[in-house]
C-alpha positions in Angstrom: 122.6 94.0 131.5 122.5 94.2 127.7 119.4 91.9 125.9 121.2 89.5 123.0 118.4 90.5 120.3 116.8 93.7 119.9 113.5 93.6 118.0 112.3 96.5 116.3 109.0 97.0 115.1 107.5 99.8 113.4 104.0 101.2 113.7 101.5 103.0 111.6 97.8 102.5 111.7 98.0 99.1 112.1 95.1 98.3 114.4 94.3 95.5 113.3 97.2 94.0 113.4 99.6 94.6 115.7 98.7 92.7 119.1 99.3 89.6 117.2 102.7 90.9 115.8 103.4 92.0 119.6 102.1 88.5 121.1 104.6 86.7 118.8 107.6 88.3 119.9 106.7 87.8 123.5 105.9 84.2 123.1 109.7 83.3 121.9 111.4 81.3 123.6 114.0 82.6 123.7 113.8 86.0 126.2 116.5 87.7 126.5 115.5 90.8 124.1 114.1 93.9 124.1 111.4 94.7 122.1 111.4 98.3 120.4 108.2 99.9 119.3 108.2 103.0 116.8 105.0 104.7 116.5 105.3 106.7 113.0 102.9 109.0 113.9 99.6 106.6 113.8 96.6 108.1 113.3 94.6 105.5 114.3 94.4 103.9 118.2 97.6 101.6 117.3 100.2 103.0 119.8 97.1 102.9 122.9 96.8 99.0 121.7 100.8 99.1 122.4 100.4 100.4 125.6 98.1 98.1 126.8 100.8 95.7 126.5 102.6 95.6 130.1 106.5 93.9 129.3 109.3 95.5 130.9 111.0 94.4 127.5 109.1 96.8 125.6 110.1 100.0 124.9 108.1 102.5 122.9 109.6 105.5 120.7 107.3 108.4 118.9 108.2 109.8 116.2 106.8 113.4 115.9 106.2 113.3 112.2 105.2 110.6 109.8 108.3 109.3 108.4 108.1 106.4 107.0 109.1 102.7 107.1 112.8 103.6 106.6 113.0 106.0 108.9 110.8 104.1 111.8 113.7 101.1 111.5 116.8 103.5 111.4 115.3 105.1 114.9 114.7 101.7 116.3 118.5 100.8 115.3 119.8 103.8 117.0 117.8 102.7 120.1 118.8 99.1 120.3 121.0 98.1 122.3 121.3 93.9 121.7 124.2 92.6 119.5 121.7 91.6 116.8 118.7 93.2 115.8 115.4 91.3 114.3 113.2 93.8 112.3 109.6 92.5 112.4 106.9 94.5 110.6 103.6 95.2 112.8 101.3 93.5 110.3 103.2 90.5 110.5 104.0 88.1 113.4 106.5 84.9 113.8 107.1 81.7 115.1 107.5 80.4 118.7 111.4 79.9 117.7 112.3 82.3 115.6 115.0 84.5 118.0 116.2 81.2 119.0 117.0 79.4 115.5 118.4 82.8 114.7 120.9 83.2 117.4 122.2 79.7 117.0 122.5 80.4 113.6 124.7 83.9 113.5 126.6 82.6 116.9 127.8 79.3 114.5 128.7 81.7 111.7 130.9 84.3 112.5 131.0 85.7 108.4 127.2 86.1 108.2 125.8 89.7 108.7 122.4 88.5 107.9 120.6 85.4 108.8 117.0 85.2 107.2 114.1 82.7 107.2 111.8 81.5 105.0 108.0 82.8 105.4 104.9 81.2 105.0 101.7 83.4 103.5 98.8 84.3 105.5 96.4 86.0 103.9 94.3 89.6 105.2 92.8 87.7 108.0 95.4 85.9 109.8 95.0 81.9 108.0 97.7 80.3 106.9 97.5 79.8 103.6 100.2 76.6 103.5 101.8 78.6 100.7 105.8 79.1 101.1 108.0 82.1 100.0 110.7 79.7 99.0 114.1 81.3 98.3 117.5 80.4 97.5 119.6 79.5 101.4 123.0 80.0 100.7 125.6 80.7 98.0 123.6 84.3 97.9 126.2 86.8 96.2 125.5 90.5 95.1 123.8 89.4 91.9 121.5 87.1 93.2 120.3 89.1 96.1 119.8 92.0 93.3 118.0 89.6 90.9 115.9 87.4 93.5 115.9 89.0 96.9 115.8 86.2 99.1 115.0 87.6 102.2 111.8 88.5 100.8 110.3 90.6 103.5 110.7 93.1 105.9 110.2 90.5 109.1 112.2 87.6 107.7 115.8 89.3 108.7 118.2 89.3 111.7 120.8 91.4 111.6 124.1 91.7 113.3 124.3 95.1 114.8 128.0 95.1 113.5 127.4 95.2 110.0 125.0 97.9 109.9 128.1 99.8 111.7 129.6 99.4 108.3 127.0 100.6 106.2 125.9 103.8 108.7 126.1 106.8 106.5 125.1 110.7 107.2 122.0 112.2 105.7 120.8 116.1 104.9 117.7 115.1 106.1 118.4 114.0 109.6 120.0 115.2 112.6 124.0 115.9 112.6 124.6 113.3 115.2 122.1 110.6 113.7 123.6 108.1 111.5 121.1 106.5 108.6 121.1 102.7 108.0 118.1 102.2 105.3 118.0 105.3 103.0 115.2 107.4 104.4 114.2 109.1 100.8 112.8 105.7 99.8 109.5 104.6 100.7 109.4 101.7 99.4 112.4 98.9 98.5 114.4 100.4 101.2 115.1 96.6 102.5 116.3 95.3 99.4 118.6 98.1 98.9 120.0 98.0 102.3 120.6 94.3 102.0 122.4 94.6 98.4 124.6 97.7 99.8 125.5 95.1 102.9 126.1 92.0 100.4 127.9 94.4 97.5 130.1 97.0 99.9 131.1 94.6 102.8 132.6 91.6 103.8 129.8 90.5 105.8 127.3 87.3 104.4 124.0 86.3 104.0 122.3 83.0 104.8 118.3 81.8 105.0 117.1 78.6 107.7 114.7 76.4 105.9 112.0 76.5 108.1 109.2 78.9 107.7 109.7 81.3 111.2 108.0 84.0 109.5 104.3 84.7 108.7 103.9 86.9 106.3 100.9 89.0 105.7 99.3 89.5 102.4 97.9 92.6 102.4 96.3 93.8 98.7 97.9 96.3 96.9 94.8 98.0 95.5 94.7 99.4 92.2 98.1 99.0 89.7 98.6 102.4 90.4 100.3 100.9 93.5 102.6 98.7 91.7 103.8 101.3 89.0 104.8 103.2 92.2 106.4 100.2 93.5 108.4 99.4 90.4 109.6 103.4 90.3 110.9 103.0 93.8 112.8 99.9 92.1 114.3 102.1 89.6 115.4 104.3 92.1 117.3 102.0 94.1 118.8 100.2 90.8 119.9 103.8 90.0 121.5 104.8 93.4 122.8 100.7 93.2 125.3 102.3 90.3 127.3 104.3 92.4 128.4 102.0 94.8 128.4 98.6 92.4 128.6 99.6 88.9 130.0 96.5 87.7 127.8 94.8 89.3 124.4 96.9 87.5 126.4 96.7 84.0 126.0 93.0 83.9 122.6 91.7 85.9 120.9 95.4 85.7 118.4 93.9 82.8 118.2 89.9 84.2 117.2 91.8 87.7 114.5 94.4 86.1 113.0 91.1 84.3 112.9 89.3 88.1 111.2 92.2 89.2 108.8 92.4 86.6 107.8 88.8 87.5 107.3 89.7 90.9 104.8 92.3 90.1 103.0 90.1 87.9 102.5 87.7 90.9 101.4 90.5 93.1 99.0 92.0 90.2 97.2 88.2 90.3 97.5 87.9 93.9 95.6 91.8 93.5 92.9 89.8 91.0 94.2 92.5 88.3 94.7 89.7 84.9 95.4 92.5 82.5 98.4 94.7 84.7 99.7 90.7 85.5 99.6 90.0 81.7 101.8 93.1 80.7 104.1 92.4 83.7 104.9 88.7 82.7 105.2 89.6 79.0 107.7 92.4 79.7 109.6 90.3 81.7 109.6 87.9 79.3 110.7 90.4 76.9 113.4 92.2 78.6 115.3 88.7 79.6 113.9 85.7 77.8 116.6 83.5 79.9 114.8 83.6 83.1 112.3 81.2 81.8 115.2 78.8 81.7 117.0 79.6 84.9 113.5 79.5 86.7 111.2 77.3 84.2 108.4 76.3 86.9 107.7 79.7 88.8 108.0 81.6 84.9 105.7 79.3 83.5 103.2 79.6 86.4 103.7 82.7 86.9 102.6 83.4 82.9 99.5 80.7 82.9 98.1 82.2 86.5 97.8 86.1 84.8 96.6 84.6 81.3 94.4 82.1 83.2 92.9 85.5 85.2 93.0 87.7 82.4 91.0 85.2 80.3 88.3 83.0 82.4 85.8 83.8 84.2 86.7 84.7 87.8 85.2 82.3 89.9 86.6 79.7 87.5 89.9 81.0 87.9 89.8 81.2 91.8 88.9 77.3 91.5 92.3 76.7 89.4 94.0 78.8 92.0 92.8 76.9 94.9 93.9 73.5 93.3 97.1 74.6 92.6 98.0 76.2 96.0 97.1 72.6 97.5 99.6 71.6 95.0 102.2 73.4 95.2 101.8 73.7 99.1 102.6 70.0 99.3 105.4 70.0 97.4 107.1 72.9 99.3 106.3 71.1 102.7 107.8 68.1 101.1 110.8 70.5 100.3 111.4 72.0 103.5 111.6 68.8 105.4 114.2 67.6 102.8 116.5 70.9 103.4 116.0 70.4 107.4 117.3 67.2 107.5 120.3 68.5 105.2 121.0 70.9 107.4 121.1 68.2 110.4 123.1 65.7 108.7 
């Protein structure tokens, strides 16, 4: 008999990590899934921690080079066998009810291809850090999921195994008989691409839940190096973005460049990096002026948090920090409650 949900979870020297990530998934309540591991070629003991774990649910595939993330979740789509697939990165883990708010929500919506979830941060260590990736839920068209990627992260999604059907494409670089699903030449912003060629060549939907069913690791990116990398990947997928949505680039290519900008400000500060977060913010700020008024609160505290860490003293800054995650935390709880009883009523 076929499971409902197939999970798919790719490995790579994730040690550390990835018995929690595992333990999530088999804690759902809801059961009926299969739970497919793909070892990218680990280097470290990550795929013997897998196999410790005795589920007949779990199945574990090798690759037999390093491939990358892409590649890892187009061989654990080709495996899966469930009628919607829930991608879950091994450094990250999920709550209790995740599969099951998920199925409820994509067997109530026939039009959506994509149900996601909010996340809530948890920093290098596992804790909870009451801080909310809080993202637009619906009404999400082409140009919003270019500009503001809601989903967010790589475990937030669930897909329906139908629309990646609709997106399957042939690559050089793979075998004849193997369809692609994310584009295996990007290494990173594969997710965000696949979910704007979904949103911008299909008919298929997206829609978030408001509760956090997501714990999202922050891992640091290390030296702004990183980022610069991570912003040419960007480029890379705005450029291939032309081909198949050229209207689309021609009129929200420069608003979305300025969101992305912001983004890497945040993850220079979250990085403790003031001076890469400065230059960030200000060239998102000069690129497109306008998102200061279409997102007022996050731009502003987005631009004090790199000046504040680019200017004061650190262990002053960390103190400003903690103060305003409390802050901020509270008002996001306050926020979630308000959109779950919506959705009830």
């Amino acid at each position: 008999m076929m499971p409902k949900i197939s999970v798919i979870m790719p490995v790579y020297n994730v040690a550390d990590f990835v018995i929690q990530a595992i333990h999530s998934v088999l804690k759902q309540t809801f059961t009926d899934f299969e739970l497919i591991i793909v070892n990218d070629c680990s280097t470290d003991n990550s795929l013997q921690i897998c196999q410790t774990v005795q589920d007949p649910r779990i199945k574990i595939v090798n690759h037999e080079i390093n491939k990358g993330l892409a590649a890892a979740r187009n061989t654990g789509i080709r495996h899966a066998k469930g009628e919607y697939l829930a991608f879950l990165d091994s450094d990250d883990s999920w709550h209790l009810n995740k599969l099951q708010s998920h199925l409820l929500h994509l067997d109530n919506n026939a039009h959506l291809g994509i149900s996601f979830s909010r996340s809530v941060f948890m920093d290098f260590e596992g804790h909870p850090l009451e801080i909310y990736q809080m993202p637009q839920l619906t009404h999400i068209n082409a140009a919003h999921l270019l500009c503001r990627n809601p989903v967010g992260n790589g475990s937030a999604p669930v897909v329906r195994a139908k629309t990646f059907d609709e997106i399957a494409f042939k690559s050089p670089d793979t075998s004849p008989n193997e369809r692609c699903y994310f584009d295996e030449k990007f290494r990173q912003s594969e997710d965000i691409e696949c979910w704007l060629r979904i949103v911008a060549t299909t008919q298929w939907q997206i829609e978030g839940l408001a509760a956090p069913l997501t714990y999202y690791r922050l891992n640091h990116q290390g030296l702004s190096s990183n980022l610069m990398k991570q912003l040419a990947s960007w480029e890379n997928m705005i450029q291939k973005a032309k081909q198949y949505a050229p209207e689309l680039l021609k009129h929200f290519e420069h608003k979305a460049r300025a969101y992305q900008l912001r983004y890497l400000a945040r993850q220079a500060i979250r990085n403790g990096d003031g001076k890469t977060a400065v230059h960030f913010v200000n060239q998102a700020l000069y690129l497109a002026p306008s998102i200061l008024k279409a997102e007022t609160g996050r731009t502003l505290a987005t631009l004090a948090a790199a000046y504040m860490l680019y200017c004061l003293p650190l262990s002053v800054y960390l103190s400003c920090e903690k103060l305003g995650h409390k802050v901020i935390g509270r008002f996001q709880k306050l926020r979630i409650k308000q959109d779950a009883k919506k959705r009830l009523s």
